[in-house]
Structures are given as C-alpha cells and as structure tokens.
C-alpha positions as a Markdown table, in Angstrom:
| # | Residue | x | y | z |
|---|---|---|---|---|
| 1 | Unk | -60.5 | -96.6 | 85.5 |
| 2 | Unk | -57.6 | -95.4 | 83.2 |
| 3 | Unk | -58.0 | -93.0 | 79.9 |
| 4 | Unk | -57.6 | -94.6 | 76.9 |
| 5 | Unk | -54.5 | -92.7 | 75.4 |
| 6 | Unk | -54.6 | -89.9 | 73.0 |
| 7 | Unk | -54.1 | -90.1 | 69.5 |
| 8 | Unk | -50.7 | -88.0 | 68.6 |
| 9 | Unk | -51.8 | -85.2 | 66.5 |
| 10 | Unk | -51.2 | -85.0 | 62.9 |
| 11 | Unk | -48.7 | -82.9 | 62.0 |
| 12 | Unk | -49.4 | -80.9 | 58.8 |
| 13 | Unk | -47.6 | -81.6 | 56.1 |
| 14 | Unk | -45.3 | -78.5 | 54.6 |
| 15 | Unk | -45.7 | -78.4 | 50.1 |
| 16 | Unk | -42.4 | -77.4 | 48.8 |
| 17 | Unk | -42.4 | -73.1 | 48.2 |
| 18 | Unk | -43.4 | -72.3 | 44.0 |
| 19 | Unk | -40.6 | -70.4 | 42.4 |
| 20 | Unk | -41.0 | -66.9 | 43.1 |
| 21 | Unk | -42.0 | -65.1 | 39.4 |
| 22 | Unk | -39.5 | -62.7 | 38.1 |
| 23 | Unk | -41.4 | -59.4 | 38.5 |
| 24 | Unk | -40.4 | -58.5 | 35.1 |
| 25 | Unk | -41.4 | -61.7 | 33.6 |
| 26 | Unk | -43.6 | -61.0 | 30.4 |
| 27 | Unk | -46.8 | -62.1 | 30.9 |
| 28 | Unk | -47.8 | -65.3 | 28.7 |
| 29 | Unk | -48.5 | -64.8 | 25.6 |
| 30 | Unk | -47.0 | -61.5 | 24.7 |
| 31 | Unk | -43.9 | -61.1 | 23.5 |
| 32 | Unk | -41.0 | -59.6 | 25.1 |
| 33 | Unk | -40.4 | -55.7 | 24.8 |
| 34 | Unk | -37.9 | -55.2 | 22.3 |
| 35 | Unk | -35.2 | -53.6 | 23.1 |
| 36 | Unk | -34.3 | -50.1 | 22.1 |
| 37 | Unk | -31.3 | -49.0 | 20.0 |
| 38 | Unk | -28.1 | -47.7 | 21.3 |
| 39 | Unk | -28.1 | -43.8 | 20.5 |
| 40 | Unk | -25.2 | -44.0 | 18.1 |
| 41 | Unk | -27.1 | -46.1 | 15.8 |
| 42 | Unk | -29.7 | -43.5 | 15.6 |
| 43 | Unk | -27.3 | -41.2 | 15.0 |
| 44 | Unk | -25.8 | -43.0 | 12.3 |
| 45 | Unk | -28.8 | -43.9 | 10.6 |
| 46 | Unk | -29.9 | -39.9 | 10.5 |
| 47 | Unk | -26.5 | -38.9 | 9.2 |
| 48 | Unk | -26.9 | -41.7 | 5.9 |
| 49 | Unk | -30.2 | -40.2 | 5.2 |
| 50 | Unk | -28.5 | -36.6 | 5.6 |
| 51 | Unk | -25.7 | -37.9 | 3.3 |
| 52 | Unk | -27.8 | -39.1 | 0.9 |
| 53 | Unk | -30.3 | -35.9 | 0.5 |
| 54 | Unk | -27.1 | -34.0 | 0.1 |
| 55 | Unk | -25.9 | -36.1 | -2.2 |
| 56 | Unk | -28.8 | -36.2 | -4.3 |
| 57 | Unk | -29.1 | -32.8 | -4.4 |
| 58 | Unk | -25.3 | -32.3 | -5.9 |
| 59 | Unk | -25.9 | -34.4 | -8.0 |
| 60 | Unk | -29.3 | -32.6 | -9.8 |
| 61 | Unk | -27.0 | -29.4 | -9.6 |
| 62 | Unk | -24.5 | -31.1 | -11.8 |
| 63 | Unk | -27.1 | -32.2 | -14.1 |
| 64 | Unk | -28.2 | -28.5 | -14.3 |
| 65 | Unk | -24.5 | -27.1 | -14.8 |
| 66 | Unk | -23.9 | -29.7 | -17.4 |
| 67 | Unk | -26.7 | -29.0 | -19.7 |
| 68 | Unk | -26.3 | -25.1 | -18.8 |
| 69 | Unk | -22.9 | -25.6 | -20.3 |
| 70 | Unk | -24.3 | -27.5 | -23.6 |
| 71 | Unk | -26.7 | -25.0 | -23.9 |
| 72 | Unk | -26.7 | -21.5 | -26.0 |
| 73 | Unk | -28.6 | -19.0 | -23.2 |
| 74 | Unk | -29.7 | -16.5 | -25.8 |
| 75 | Unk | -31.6 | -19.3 | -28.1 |
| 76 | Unk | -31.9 | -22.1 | -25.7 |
| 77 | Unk | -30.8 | -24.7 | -28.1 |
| 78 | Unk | -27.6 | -26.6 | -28.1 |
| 79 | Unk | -24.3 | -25.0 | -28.3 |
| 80 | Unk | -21.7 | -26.1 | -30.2 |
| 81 | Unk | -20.4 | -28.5 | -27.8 |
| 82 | Unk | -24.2 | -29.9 | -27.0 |
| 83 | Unk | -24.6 | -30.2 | -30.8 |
| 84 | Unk | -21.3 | -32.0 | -31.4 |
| 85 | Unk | -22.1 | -34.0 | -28.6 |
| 86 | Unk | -25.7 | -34.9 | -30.5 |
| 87 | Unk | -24.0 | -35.5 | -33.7 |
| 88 | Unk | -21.4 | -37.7 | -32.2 |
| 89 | Unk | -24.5 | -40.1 | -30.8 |
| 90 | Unk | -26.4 | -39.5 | -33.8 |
| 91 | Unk | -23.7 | -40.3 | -36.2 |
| 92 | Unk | -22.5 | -43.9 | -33.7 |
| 93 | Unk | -26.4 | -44.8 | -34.3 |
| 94 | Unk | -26.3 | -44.4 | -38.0 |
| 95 | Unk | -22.9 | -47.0 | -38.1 |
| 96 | Unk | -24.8 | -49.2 | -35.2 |
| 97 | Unk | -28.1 | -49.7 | -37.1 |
| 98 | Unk | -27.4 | -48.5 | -41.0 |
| 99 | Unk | -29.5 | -45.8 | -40.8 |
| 100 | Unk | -29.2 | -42.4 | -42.8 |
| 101 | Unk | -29.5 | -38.4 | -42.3 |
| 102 | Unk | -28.3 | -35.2 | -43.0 |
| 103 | Unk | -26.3 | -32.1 | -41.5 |
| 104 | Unk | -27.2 | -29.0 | -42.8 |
| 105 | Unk | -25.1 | -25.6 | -41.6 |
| 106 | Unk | -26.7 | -22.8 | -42.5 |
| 107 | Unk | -25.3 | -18.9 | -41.9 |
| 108 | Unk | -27.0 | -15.3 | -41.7 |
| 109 | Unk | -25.6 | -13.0 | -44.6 |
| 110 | Unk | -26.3 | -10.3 | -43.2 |
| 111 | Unk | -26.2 | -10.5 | -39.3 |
| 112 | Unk | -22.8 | -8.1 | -39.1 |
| 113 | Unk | -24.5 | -5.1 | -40.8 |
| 114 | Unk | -27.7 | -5.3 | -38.6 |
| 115 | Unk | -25.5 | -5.5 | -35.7 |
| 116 | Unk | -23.8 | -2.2 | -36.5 |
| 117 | Unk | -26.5 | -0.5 | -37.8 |
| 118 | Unk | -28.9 | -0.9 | -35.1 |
| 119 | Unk | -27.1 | -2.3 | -32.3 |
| 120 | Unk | -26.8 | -6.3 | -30.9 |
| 121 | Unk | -30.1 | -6.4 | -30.1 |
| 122 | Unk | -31.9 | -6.0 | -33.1 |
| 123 | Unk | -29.2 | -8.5 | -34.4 |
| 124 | Unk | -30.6 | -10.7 | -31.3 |
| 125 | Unk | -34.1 | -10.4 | -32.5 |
| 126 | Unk | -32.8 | -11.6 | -36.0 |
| 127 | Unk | -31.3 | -14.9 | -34.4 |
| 128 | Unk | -34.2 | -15.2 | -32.4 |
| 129 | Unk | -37.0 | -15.3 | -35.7 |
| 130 | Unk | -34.7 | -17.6 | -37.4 |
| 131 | Unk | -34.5 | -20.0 | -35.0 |
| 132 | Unk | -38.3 | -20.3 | -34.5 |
| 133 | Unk | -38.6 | -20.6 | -38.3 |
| 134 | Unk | -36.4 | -23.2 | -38.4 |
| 135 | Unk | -37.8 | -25.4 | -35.3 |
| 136 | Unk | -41.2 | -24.8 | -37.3 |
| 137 | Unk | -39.5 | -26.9 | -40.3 |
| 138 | Unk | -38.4 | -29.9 | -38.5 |
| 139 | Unk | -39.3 | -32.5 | -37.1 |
| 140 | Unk | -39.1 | -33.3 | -32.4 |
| 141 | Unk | -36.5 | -35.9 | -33.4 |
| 142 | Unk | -34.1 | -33.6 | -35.4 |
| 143 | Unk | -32.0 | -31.4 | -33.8 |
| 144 | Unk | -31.2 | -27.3 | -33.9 |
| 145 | Unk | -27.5 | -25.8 | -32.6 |
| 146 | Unk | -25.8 | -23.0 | -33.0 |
| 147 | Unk | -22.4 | -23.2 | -33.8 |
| 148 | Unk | -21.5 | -19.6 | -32.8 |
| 149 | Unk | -22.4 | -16.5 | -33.9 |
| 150 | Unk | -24.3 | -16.3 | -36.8 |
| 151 | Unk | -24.0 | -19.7 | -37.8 |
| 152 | Unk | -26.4 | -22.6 | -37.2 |
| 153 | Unk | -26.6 | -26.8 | -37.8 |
| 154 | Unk | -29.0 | -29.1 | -38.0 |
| 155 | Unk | -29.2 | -33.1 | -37.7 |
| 156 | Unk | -31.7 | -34.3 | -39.7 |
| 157 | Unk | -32.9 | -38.0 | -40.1 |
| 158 | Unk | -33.5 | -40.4 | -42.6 |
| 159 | Unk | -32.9 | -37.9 | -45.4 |
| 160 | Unk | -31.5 | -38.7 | -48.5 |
| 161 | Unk | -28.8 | -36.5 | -50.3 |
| 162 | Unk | -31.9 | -35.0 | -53.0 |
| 163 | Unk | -34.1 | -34.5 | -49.6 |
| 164 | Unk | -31.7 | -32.8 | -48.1 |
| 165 | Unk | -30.2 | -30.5 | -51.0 |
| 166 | Unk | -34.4 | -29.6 | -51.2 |
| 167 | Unk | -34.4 | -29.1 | -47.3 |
| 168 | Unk | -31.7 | -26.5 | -47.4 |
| 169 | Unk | -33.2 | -24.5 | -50.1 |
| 170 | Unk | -36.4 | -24.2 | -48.8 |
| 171 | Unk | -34.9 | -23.1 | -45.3 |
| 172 | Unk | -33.1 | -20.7 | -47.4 |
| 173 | Unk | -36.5 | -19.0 | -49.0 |
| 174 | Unk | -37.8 | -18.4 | -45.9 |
| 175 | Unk | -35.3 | -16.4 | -44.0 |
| 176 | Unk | -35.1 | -14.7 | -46.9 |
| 177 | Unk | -38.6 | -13.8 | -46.4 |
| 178 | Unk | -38.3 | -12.6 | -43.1 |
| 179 | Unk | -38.6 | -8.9 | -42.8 |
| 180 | Unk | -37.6 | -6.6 | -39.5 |
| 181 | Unk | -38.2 | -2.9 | -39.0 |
| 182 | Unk | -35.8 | -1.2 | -36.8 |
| 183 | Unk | -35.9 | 2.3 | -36.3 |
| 184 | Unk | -38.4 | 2.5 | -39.3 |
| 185 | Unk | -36.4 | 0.8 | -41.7 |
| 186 | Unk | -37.4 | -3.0 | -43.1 |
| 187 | Unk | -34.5 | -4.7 | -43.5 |
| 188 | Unk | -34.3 | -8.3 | -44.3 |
| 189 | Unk | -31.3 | -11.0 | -43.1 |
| 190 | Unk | -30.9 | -14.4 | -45.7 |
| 191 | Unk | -29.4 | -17.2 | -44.9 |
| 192 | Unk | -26.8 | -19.5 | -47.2 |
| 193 | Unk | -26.6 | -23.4 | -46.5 |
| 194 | Unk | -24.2 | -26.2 | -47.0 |
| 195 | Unk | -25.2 | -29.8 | -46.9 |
| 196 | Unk | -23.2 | -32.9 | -45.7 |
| 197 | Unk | -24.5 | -36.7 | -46.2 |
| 198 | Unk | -24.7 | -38.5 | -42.7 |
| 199 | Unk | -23.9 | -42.7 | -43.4 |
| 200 | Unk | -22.1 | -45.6 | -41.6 |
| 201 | Unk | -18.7 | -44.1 | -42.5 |
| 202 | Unk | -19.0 | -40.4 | -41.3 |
| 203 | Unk | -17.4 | -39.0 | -38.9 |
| 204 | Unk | -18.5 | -35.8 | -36.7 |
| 205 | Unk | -15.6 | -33.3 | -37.5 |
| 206 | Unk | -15.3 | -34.1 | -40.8 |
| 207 | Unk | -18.9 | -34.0 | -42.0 |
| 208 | Unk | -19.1 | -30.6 | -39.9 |
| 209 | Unk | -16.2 | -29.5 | -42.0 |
| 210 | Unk | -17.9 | -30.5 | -45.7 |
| 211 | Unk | -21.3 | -29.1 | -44.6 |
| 212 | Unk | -19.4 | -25.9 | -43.7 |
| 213 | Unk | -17.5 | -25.6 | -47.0 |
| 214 | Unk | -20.4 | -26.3 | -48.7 |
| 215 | Unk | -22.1 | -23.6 | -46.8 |
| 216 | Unk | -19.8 | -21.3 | -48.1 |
| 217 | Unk | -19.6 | -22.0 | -51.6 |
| 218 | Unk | -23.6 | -21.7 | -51.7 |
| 219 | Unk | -23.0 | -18.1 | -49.9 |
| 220 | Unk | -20.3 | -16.9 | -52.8 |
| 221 | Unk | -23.1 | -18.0 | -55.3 |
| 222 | Unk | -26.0 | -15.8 | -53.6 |
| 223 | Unk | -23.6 | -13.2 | -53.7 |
| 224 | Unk | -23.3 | -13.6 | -57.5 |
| 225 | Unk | -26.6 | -13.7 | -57.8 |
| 226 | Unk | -27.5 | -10.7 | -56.1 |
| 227 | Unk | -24.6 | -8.8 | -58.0 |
C-alpha cells in the first residue's frame, strides 16, 4: 500500500531588516548636544571684555585728571578754571529759569607780609583758616574758588544785591578776627570784598571783572580807614 505524500514544508517567511540606529542618535526625548564654539569666537569674546575693562578704566583716569586740573591742591576747592567753569553753569541757569545770586571776590590784605616775614607756610596756614571760615558761612549749594593767590570767589544763590552787600561785610569781620602766632608773634590777616549782582543778563567775565573792581575799591577804603 502506497504512502500518502508529504506535505511540502513551510518555508519561513523573512520580515524586512529595521533600519540600523545611528550610534550617535540622541536618545528620545533629550535634546541634541549643542555644539561647541569655534576657538576664535572665544577668543574674541575675551578680548571685548578686555577692551572694555581697559576702556573703563581710562576713562575714570580722565575723570580724575580732569577734576585734578579744576581743582586748587593746597585748598582743595576749585581753581580758577573749575570756578569759571561753575560760574559759567550757574550764570546759563539763572538766564534758563530767572533765578538770582551773587559773586563775591574777596582778597587777603595782608597775605605778602606774612609770607616774607615768616615764610610760605605760615602764609599757607592763613589761606587754609580762611577758607574753613568761609565754607562755615555758606551754604552745600554755593560755591568756594580761589582765583589765585591771595584772592578768593564765591557763587552765592538767590541773594539780593542788600543780601549780598551784608554777606560780604560780615565775611569781612571775621577774617579780620582771625589771629595767628608765628614765631611768638599774633599777627592778624583781613580780608577786603567786592560784590557783583548775578541776573538773566550777566555774563561770567564781566561780572568777575565788576566784583573784582569792586573788591578793590572796598580795599583802598580799609586802607583809609586804618590810616
């Protein structure tokens, strides 16, 4: 009796091959690495913030030069230049907003014999008391200089041409209080002052130049007086 025939095996069937994964695929869900700057960029960036520290600190040092170069170093108030300079703004104000003040000048008598009698020094000391009395007698708004030598100015605000005249004459009285001893002798210094009325049509060089006259027609009349 003949076999029945065989079934014909089954052949298996072959699933298409996934897509092999990059091996430096990111994984899912986190993002890709970024990627890192060229060198020169770095470079560049370090030399702008070099740049820019150097700069800053030029210009601080100009700052400090310029207001070294307004500034007396003996007194440490403005100089002529830093008080022209404040009387310029002051007086561009006063036209901007019709407001009001006064410039007094004021100079020692008798700075020049101190000086030779007992040396610069006790003739610094002088400068030195009169300066504190006078920032004692105004106000943090007004303003102190020195003109040069023996000579000082001061910007005062919202004084009228009465306040003023008063102002000067009681600045007067007490320098002429002050009393130094150098090498056992008291000696005393005075001061004469000139006034000049600060309105909306001043200008800086000419009110400078009525305060000084002024200044120095008060100091022929102490003179007189003393005589």
């Amino acid at each position: 009796m003949k076999k029945p025939p065989r079934a014909p095996a089954s052949r298996a069937v072959k699933r298409p091959k996934r897509a092999a994964v990059a091996r430096n695929a990111a994984p899912r869900g986190k993002p890709a690495p970024a990627a890192r700057p060229p060198a020169a960029s770095v470079d560049a960036r370090a030399t702008i913030r070099r740049l820019k520290a150097q700069l800053s600190r030029a210009q601080a040092r100009i700052e400090e030069l310029q207001a070294s170069a307004d500034t007396d170093f003996l007194l440490d108030i403005p100089n002529r230049r830093g008080f022209e300079r404040e009387l310029r703004r002051a007086i561009a104000y006063i036209k901007r907003y019709q407001a009001g003040g006064a410039l007094i000048v004021l100079d020692v008598d008798r700075l020049k014999p101190i000086n030779d009698a007992f040396g610069h020094a006790a003739g610094d000391q002088v400068l030195k008391a009169i300066v504190t009395t006078l920032q004692g007698e105004v106000r943090s708004s007004d303003v102190i200089g020195r003109l040069g030598g023996d000579e000082f100015a001061l910007l005062l605000w919202n004084l009228s041409e009465t306040d003023a005249r008063a102002k000067a004459a009681a600045l007067e009285e007490m320098i002429d209080r002050l009393t130094f001893v150098f090498r056992g002798r008291t000696v005393t210094a005075g001061a004469s002052a000139g006034i000049a009325v600060l309105d909306s049509h001043s200008e800086a060089g000419r009110a400078l130049e009525t305060a000084d006259s002024a200044m120095y027609v008060r100091k022929a009349q102490r003179r007189h007086e003393v005589s």
